[in-house]
C-alpha positions as CSV (number, residue, x, y, z in Angstrom):
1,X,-19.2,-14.0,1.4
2,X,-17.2,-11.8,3.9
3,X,-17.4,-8.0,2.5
4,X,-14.5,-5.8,2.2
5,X,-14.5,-2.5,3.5
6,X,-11.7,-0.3,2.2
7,X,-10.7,3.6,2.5
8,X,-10.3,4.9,-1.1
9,X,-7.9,7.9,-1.2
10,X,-9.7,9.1,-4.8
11,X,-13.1,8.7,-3.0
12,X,-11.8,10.4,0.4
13,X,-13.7,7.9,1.8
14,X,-14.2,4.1,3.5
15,X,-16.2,1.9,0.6
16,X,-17.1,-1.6,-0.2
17,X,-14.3,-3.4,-2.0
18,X,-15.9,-4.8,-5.7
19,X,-13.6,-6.7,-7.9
20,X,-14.2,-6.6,-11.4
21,X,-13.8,-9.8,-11.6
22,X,-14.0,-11.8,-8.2
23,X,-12.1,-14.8,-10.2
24,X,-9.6,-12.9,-10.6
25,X,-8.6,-10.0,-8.3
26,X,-5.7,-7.9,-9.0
27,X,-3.3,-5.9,-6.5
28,X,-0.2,-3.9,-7.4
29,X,2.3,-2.6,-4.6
30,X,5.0,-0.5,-5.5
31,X,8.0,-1.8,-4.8
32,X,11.8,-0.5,-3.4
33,X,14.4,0.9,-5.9
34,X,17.5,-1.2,-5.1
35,X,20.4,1.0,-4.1
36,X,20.6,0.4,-1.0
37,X,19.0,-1.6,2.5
38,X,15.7,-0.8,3.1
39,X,14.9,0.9,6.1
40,X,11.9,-0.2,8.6
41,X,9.9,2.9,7.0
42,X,9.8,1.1,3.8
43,X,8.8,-2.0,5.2
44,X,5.7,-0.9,6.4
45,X,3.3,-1.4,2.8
46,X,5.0,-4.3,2.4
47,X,3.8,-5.5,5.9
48,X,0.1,-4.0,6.2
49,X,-0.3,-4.5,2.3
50,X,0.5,-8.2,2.6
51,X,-2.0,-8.4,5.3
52,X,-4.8,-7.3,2.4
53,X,-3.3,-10.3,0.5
54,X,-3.7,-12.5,2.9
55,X,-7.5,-11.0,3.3
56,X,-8.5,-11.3,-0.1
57,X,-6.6,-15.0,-0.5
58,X,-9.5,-16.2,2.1
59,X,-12.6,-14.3,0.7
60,X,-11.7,-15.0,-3.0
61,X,-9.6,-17.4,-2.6
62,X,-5.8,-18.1,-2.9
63,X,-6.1,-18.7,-6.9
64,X,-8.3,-16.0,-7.5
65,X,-6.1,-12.8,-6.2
66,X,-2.4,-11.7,-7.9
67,X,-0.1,-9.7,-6.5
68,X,2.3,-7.9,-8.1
69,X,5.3,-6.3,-6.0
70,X,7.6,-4.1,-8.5
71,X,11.5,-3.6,-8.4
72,X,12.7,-0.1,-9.6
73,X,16.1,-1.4,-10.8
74,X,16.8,1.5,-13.1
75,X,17.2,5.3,-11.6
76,X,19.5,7.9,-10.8
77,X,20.9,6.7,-7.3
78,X,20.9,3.2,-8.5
79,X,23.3,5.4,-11.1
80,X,25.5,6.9,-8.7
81,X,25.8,4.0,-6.1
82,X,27.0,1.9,-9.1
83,X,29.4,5.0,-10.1
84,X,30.8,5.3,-6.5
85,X,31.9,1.3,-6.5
86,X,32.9,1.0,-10.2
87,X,30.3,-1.9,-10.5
88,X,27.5,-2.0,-13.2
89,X,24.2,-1.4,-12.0
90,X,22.9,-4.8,-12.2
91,X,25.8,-5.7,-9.0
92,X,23.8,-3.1,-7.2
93,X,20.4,-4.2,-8.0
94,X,20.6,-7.4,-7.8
95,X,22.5,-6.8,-4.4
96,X,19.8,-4.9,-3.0
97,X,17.0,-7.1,-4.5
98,X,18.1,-9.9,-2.8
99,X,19.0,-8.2,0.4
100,X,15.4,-7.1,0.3
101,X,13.7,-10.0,-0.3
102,X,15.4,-11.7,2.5
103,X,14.4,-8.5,4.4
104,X,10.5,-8.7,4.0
105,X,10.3,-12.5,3.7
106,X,12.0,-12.1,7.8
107,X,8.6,-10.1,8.6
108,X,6.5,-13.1,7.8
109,X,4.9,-11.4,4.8
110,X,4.2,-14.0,2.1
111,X,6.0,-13.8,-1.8
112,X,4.1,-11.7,-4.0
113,X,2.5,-13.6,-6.8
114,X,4.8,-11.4,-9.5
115,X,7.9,-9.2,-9.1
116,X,8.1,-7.6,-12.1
117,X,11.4,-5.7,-12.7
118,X,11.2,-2.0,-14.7
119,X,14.0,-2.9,-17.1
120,X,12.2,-5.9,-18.5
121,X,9.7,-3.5,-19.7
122,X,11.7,-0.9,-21.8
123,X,9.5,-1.9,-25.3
124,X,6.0,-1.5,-23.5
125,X,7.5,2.3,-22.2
126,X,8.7,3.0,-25.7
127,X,4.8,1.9,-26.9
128,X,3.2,3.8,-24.1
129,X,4.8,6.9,-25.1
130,X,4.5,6.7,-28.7
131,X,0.4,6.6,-28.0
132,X,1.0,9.7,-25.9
133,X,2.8,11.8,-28.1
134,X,0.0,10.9,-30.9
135,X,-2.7,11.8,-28.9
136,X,-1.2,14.9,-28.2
137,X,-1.0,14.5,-24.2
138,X,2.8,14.0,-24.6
139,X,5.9,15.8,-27.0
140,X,9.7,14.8,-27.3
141,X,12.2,18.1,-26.6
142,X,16.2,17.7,-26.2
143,X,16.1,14.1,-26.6
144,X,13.6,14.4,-23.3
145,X,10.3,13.1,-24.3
146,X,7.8,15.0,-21.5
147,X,4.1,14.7,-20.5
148,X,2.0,17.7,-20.8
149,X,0.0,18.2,-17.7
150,X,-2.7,20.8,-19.3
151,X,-3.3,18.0,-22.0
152,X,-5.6,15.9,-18.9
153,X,-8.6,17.9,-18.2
154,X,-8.9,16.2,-14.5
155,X,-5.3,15.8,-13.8
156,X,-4.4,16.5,-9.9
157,X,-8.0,14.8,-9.2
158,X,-6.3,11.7,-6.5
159,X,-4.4,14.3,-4.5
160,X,-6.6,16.9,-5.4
161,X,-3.6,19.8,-5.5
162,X,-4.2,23.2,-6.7
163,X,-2.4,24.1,-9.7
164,X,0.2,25.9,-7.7
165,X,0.5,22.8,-5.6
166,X,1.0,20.8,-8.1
167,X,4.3,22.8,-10.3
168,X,5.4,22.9,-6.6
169,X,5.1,20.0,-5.7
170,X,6.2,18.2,-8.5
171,X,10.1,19.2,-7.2
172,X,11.1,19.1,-10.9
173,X,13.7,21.5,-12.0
174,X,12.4,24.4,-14.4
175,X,13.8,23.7,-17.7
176,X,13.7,25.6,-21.5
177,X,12.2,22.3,-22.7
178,X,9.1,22.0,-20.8
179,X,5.7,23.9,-22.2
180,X,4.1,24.1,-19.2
181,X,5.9,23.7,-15.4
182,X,4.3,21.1,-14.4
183,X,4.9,18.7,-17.7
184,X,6.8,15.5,-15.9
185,X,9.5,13.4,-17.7
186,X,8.8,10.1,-19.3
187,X,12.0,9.3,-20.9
188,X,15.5,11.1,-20.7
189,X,18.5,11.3,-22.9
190,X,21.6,8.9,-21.3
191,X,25.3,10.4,-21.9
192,X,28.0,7.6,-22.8
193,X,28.9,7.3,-19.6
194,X,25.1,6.6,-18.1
195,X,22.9,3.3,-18.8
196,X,20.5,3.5,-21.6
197,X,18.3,1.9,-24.2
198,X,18.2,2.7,-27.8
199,X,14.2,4.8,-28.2
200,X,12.8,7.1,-31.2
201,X,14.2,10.0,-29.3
202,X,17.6,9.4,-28.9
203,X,19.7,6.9,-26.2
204,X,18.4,7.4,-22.7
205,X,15.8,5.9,-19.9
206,X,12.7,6.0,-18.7
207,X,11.2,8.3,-16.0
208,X,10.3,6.8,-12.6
209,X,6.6,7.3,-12.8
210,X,6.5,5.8,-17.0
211,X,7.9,2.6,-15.1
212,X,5.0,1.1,-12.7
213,X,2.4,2.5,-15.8
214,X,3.7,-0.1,-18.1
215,X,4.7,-2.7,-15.4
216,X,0.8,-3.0,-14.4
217,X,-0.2,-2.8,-17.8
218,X,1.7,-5.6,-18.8
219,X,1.1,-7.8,-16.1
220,X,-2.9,-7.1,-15.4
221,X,-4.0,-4.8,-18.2
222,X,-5.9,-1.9,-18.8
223,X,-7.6,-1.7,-15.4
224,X,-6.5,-2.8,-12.0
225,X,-8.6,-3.5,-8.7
226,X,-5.7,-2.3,-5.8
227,X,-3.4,-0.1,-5.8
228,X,-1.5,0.4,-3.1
229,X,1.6,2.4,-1.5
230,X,3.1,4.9,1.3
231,X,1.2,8.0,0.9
232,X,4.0,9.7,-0.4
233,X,3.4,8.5,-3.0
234,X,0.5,10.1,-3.8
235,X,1.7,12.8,-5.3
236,X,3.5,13.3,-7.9
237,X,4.4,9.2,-8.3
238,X,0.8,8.0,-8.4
239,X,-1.0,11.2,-10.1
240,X,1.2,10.5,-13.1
241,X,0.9,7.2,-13.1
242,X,-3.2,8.4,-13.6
243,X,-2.4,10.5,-16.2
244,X,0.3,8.3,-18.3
245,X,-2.0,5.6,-18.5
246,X,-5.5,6.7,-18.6
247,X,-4.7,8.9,-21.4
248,X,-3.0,6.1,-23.5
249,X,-6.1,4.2,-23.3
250,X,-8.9,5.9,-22.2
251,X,-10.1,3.2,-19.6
252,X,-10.3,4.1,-15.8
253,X,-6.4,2.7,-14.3
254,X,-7.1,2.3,-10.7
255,X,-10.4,1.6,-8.6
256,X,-9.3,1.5,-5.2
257,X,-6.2,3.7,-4.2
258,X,-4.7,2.7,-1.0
259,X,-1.7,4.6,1.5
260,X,-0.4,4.1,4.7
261,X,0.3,6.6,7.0
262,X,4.6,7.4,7.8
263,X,6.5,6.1,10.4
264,X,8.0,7.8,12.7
265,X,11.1,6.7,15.6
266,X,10.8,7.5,18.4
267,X,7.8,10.1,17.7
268,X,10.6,11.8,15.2
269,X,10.2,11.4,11.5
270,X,12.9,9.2,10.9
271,X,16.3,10.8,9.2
272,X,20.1,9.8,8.5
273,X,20.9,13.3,9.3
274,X,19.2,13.0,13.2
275,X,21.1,9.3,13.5
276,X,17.9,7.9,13.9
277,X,17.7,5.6,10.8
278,X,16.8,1.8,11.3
279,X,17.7,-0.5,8.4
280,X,15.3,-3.1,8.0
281,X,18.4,-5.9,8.7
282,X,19.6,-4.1,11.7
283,X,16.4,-4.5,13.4
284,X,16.0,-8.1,12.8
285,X,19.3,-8.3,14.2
286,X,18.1,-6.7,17.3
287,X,14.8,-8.2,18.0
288,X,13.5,-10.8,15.4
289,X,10.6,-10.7,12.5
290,X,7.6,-11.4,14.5
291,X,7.8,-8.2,17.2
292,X,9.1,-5.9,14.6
293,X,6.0,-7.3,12.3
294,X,3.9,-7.0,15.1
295,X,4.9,-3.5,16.0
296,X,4.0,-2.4,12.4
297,X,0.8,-3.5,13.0
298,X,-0.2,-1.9,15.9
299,X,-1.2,1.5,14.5
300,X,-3.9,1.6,12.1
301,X,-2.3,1.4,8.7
302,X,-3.5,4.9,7.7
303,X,-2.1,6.4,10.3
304,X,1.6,7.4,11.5
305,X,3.0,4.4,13.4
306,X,5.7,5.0,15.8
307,X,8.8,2.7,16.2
308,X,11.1,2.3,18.9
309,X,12.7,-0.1,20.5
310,X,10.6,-0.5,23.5
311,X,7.8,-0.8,21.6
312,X,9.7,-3.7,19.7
313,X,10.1,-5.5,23.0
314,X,7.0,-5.1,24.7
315,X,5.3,-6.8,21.3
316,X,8.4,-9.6,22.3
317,X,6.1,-10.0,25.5
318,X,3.0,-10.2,23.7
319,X,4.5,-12.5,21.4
320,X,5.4,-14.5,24.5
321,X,2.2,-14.6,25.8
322,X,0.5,-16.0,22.6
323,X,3.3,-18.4,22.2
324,X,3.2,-20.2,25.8
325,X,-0.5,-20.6,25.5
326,X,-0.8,-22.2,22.1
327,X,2.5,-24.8,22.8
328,X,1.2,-28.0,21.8
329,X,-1.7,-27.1,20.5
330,X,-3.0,-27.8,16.4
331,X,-5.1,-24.7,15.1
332,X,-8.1,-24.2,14.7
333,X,-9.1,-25.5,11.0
334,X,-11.0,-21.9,10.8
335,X,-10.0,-18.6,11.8
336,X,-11.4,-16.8,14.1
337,X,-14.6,-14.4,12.8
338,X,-13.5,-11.6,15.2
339,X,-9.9,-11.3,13.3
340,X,-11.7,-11.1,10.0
341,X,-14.5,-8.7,10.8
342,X,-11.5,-6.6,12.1
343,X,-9.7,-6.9,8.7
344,X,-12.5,-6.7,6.5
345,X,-13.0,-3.3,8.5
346,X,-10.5,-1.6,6.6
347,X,-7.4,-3.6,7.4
348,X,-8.5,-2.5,11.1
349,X,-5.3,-4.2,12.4
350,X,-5.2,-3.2,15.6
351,X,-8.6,-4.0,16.2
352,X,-7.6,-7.6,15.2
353,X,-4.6,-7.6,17.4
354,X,-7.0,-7.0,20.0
355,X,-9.1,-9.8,19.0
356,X,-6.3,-12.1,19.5
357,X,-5.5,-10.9,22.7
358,X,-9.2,-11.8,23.7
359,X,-8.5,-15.4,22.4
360,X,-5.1,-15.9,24.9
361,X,-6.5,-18.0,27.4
362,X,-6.2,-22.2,27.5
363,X,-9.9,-22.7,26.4
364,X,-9.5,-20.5,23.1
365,X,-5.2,-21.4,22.2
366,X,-6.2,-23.2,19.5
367,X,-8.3,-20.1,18.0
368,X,-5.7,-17.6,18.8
369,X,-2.8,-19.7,17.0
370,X,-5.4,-20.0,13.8
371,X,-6.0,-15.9,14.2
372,X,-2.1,-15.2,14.5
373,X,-1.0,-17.8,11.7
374,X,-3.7,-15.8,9.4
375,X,-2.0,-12.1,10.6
376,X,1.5,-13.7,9.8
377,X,3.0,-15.2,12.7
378,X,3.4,-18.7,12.8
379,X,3.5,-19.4,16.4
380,X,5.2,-22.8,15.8
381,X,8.8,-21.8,17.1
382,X,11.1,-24.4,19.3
383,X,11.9,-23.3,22.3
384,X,14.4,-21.2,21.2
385,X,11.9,-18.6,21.4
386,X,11.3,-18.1,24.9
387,X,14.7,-18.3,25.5
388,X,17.0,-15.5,24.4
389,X,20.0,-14.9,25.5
390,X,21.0,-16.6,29.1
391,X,21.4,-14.0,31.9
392,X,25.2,-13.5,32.9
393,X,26.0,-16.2,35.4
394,X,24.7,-18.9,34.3
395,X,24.8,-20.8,30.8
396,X,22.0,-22.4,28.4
397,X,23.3,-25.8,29.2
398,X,23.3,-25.3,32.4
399,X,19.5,-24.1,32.8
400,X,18.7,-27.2,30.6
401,X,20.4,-29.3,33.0
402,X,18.1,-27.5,35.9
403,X,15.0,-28.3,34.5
404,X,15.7,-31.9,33.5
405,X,16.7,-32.1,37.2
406,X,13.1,-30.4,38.2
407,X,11.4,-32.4,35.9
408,X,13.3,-35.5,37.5
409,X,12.4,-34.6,40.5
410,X,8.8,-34.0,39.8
411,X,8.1,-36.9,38.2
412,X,9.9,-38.6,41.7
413,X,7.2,-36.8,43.7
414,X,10.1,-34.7,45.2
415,X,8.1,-31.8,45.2
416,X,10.7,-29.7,47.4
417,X,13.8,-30.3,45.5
418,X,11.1,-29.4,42.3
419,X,10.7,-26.2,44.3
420,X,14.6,-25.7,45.3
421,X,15.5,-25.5,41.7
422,X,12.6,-23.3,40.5
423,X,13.8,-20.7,43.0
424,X,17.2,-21.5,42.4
425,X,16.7,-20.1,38.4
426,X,14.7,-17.4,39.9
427,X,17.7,-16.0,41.8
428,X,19.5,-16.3,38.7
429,X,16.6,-14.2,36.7
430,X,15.4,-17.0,34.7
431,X,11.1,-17.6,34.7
432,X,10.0,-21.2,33.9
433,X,6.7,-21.7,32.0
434,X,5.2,-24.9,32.3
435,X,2.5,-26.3,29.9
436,X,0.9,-29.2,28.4
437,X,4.0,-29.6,26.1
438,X,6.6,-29.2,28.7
439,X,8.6,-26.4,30.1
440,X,10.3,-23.4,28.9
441,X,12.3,-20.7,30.2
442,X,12.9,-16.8,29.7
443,X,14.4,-14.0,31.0
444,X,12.5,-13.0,33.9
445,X,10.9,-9.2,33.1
C-alpha cells in the first residue's frame, strides 16, 4: 500500500499518515459561512484539500474515506446581510450555499461525502456545553455561557501562543462577564429582533468555534483522522475547537492538523479596500475551472500561492498542451506512479504537476490524461476548448468552413490549396492543431 506522508501543524513536522481505522478514514474541512460569494482565497482548501480526497479515495479506497465539508449558516454577518435586505437568514444562506457549491463544483473538485449544516446541530451544542459547564471547564454569565481558558492545562498547545498571544489574539472584546481574558464564547443571548434557539441559559446562538466541535462529533465521533483548513484558522477557530471537545470527553479530537498557506493577487494580500478582490464566479467568468484549478495548484499547498491573471492564462496554455496531446486517446486504466509518489509526498502538488508535464508527449498521452483526470481535470472537452473567442475579423463559422475546405483539400491530395488556407488563418491569428482525432484551432499566442 502507497504511504502517506503528511505535514502535522501540532507535530511542526512532515509524518506518516495512520488511520485509525484504514476501513474507515475520516476528513473534516471547514467550510464557508454563507453571506456572501466566495472569493478565490477561500477556494483554495477546498481545491488542495479535495486533492487529499481524491489521494486517500485510491490508497484506501473510495468507500473507505468520508468527507465532511461544513456550512456555517448561522453568524453575525449572515445576521446583518439578512437585516440589510429584509430577508430571513435562510434566503441568504441558502443563496450563498448554493452559489458556492456551484462555485467549487466549477473547479473540478469532487462533492464532499457530507455537508453538514451548523443549525441542524443546535441539541448536540446545547449537550456539549452542559458537559462543559459540569466539569467545570465552562460557566454561563449574562445569558452568555463562556469557556474558561485556564480550566485546559495544555490549551494554546496547536498554535503554541504565549499567554499574551493568546488574550491578544483571540480579538474578543473585554467584557465584566468573562473570568479570565481569554475565556471564548460558546453560546450568546439573541434579542427579539436576532435569530435564536430556546437553551438553559436563556434565547440565543451558538459561538462560531462550539459549531464545527459538535458538527464533527456528530458525524464521525469522538476522534477524527484529518483535519484540515486555511491557516488562519489556526488560531483562535481550531485551538478552541481542541479545547471544547477534548475536554467534554477526554479523548484526543484531531490526529493530523492540516493548513494551507494564503493567497495573495498579484503578490498583494488580497483586500476589498485595495480593489483587488476576485470572487470566485468572476474568475470563472474570465478564464474557466480548469486554469484557475490549476493555478491553485501550482504552489505548494503550505505555502502563499499567488494569483493573477497571467498566471491564469499561462496554466490556459498548459492546459492546452495536455489537451491537444491526449485528443482521442482512452486513459490509462492506472495512474501514473510519478503523480502519486508526488502526492503521497505531502500533497507535493507542484511536484505532480511537473510529473505530468514529463508525460506530454504522444508515446505517454494516454498516461498524462490518467495523471490529470486523477488531479481533477478531465481532459475530455469538445473542441470548444481550444477555441475561445474568434479573433476580430473573422467568425467561428467561418474558420469551421476553412478547415473543412483544408481537410477537403487534403484528403484531394491538393497539398497547396491545404497550405493556402493554413496561412490564410495564420494571417488572421488563428493556429491549427492537427492530431489523430482531427483538427482544432486557437488563438495564435
Amino acid at each position: 500500500m502507497t504511504e502517506i506522508f503528511v505535514y502535522n501543524t501540532e507535530a511542526r513536522k512532515k509524518v506518516l499518515f495512520e488511520p485509525v481505522d484504514p476501513k474507515n478514514v475520516r476528513m473534516y474541512v471547514c467550510g464557508p459561512t454563507v453571506y456572501g460569494e466566495a472569493h478565490i482565497g477561500n477556494a483554495r482548501p477546498y481545491t488542495v484539500f479535495d486533492i487529499l480526497f481524491r489521494l486517500l479515495r485510491h490508497v484506501y479506497g473510495e468507500t473507505h474515506v468520508s468527507y465532511a465539508r461544513n456550512i456555517t449558516d448561522i453568524e453575525d454577518k449572515i445576521m446583518d446581510r439578512a437585516a440589510e435586505e429584509g430577508v430571513s437568514i435562510k434566503t441568504i444562506t441558502n443563496r450563498y450555499t448554493k452559489i458556492f457549491q456551484e462555485d467549487i463544483r466549477a473547479l473540478g473538485s469532487l462533492e464532499p461525502t457530507t455537508e453538514p449544516r451548523a443549525t441542524d446541530h443546535i441539541p448536540e451544542m446545547i449537550k456539549m456545553m452542559r458537559t462543559l459547564i459540569e466539569k467545570g471547564n465552562a460557566y454561563e454569565a449574562d445569558g452568555h455561557v463562556m469557556f474558561h481558558v485556564p480550566s485546559m492545562e495544555n490549551y494554546g498547545r496547536l498554535s503554541r501562543h504565549s499567554r499574551d498571544e493568546l488574550v491578544a489574539g483571540a480579538r474578543v472584546e473585554v467584557a465584566s462577564y468573562k473570568k479570565d481574558p481569554a475565556d471564548f464564547v460558546l453560546w450568546k443571548p439573541s434579542s427579539d429582533e436576532q435569530v435564536g434557539w430556546g437553551s438553559p441559559w436563556g434565547r440565543g446562538r451558538p459561538g462560531w468555534h462550539l459549531e464545527c466541535s459538535c458538527m464533527i462529533e456528530k458525524q464521525y465521533g469522538e476522534t477524527i483522522d484529518i483535519h484540515a483548513g486555511g491557516q488562519d484558522l489556526i488560531f483562535p477557530h481550531h485551538e478552541n475547537e481542541i479545547a471544547q471537545s477534548e475536554c467534554t470527553n477526554g479523548k484526543q479530537f484531531v490526529r493530523y492538523w492540516m493548513h494551507n498557506g494564503y493567497l495573495t493577487v498579484d503578490g498583494v494580500k488580497m483586500s476589498k479596500s485595495l480593489g483587488n478582490f476576485h470572487t470566485i464566479r468572476d474568475l470563472l467568468n474570465d478564464h474557466g475551472g480548469e486554469p484557475l484549478r490549476l493555478s491553485l495548484l501550482t504552489a505548494h499547498y503550505r505555502q502563499p500561492v499567488d494569483f493573477s491573471h497571467d498566471n491564469a492564462t499561462e496554466q490556459k496554455r498548459r492546459l492546452d498542451r495536455w489537451y491537444r496531446l491526449v485528443d482521442g486517446v482512452t486513459a490509462s486504466a492506472t495512474v501514473p506512479q510519478s503523480v502519486i509518489d508526488a502526492l503521497s509526498d505531502d500533497l507535493n502538488t507542484p511536484k505532480a504537476i511537473a510529473a505530468l508535464d514529463a508525460l506530454a508527449s504522444a508515446e505517454t498521452a494516454a498516461d498524462l490524461k490518467a495523471g490529470a483526470n486523477f488531479m481533477g481535470f478531465l481532459l475530455t472537452a469538445t473542441d470548444d476548448w481550444f477555441r475561445g473567442d474568434a479573433p476580430e475579423g473573422i467568425t467561428t463559422e467561418e474558420i469551421e468552413a476553412m478547415i473543412q475546405a483544408r481537410k477537403n483539400a487534403r484528403a484531394n491530395k491538393d497539398f497547396a490549396e491545404s497550405d493556402r488556407i493554413r496561412a490564410a488563418l495564420t494571417e488572421k491569428g488563428i493556429a491549427l492543431e492537427d492530431s489523430a482525432g482531427g483538427t482544432t484551432w486557437r488563438k495564435a499566442d
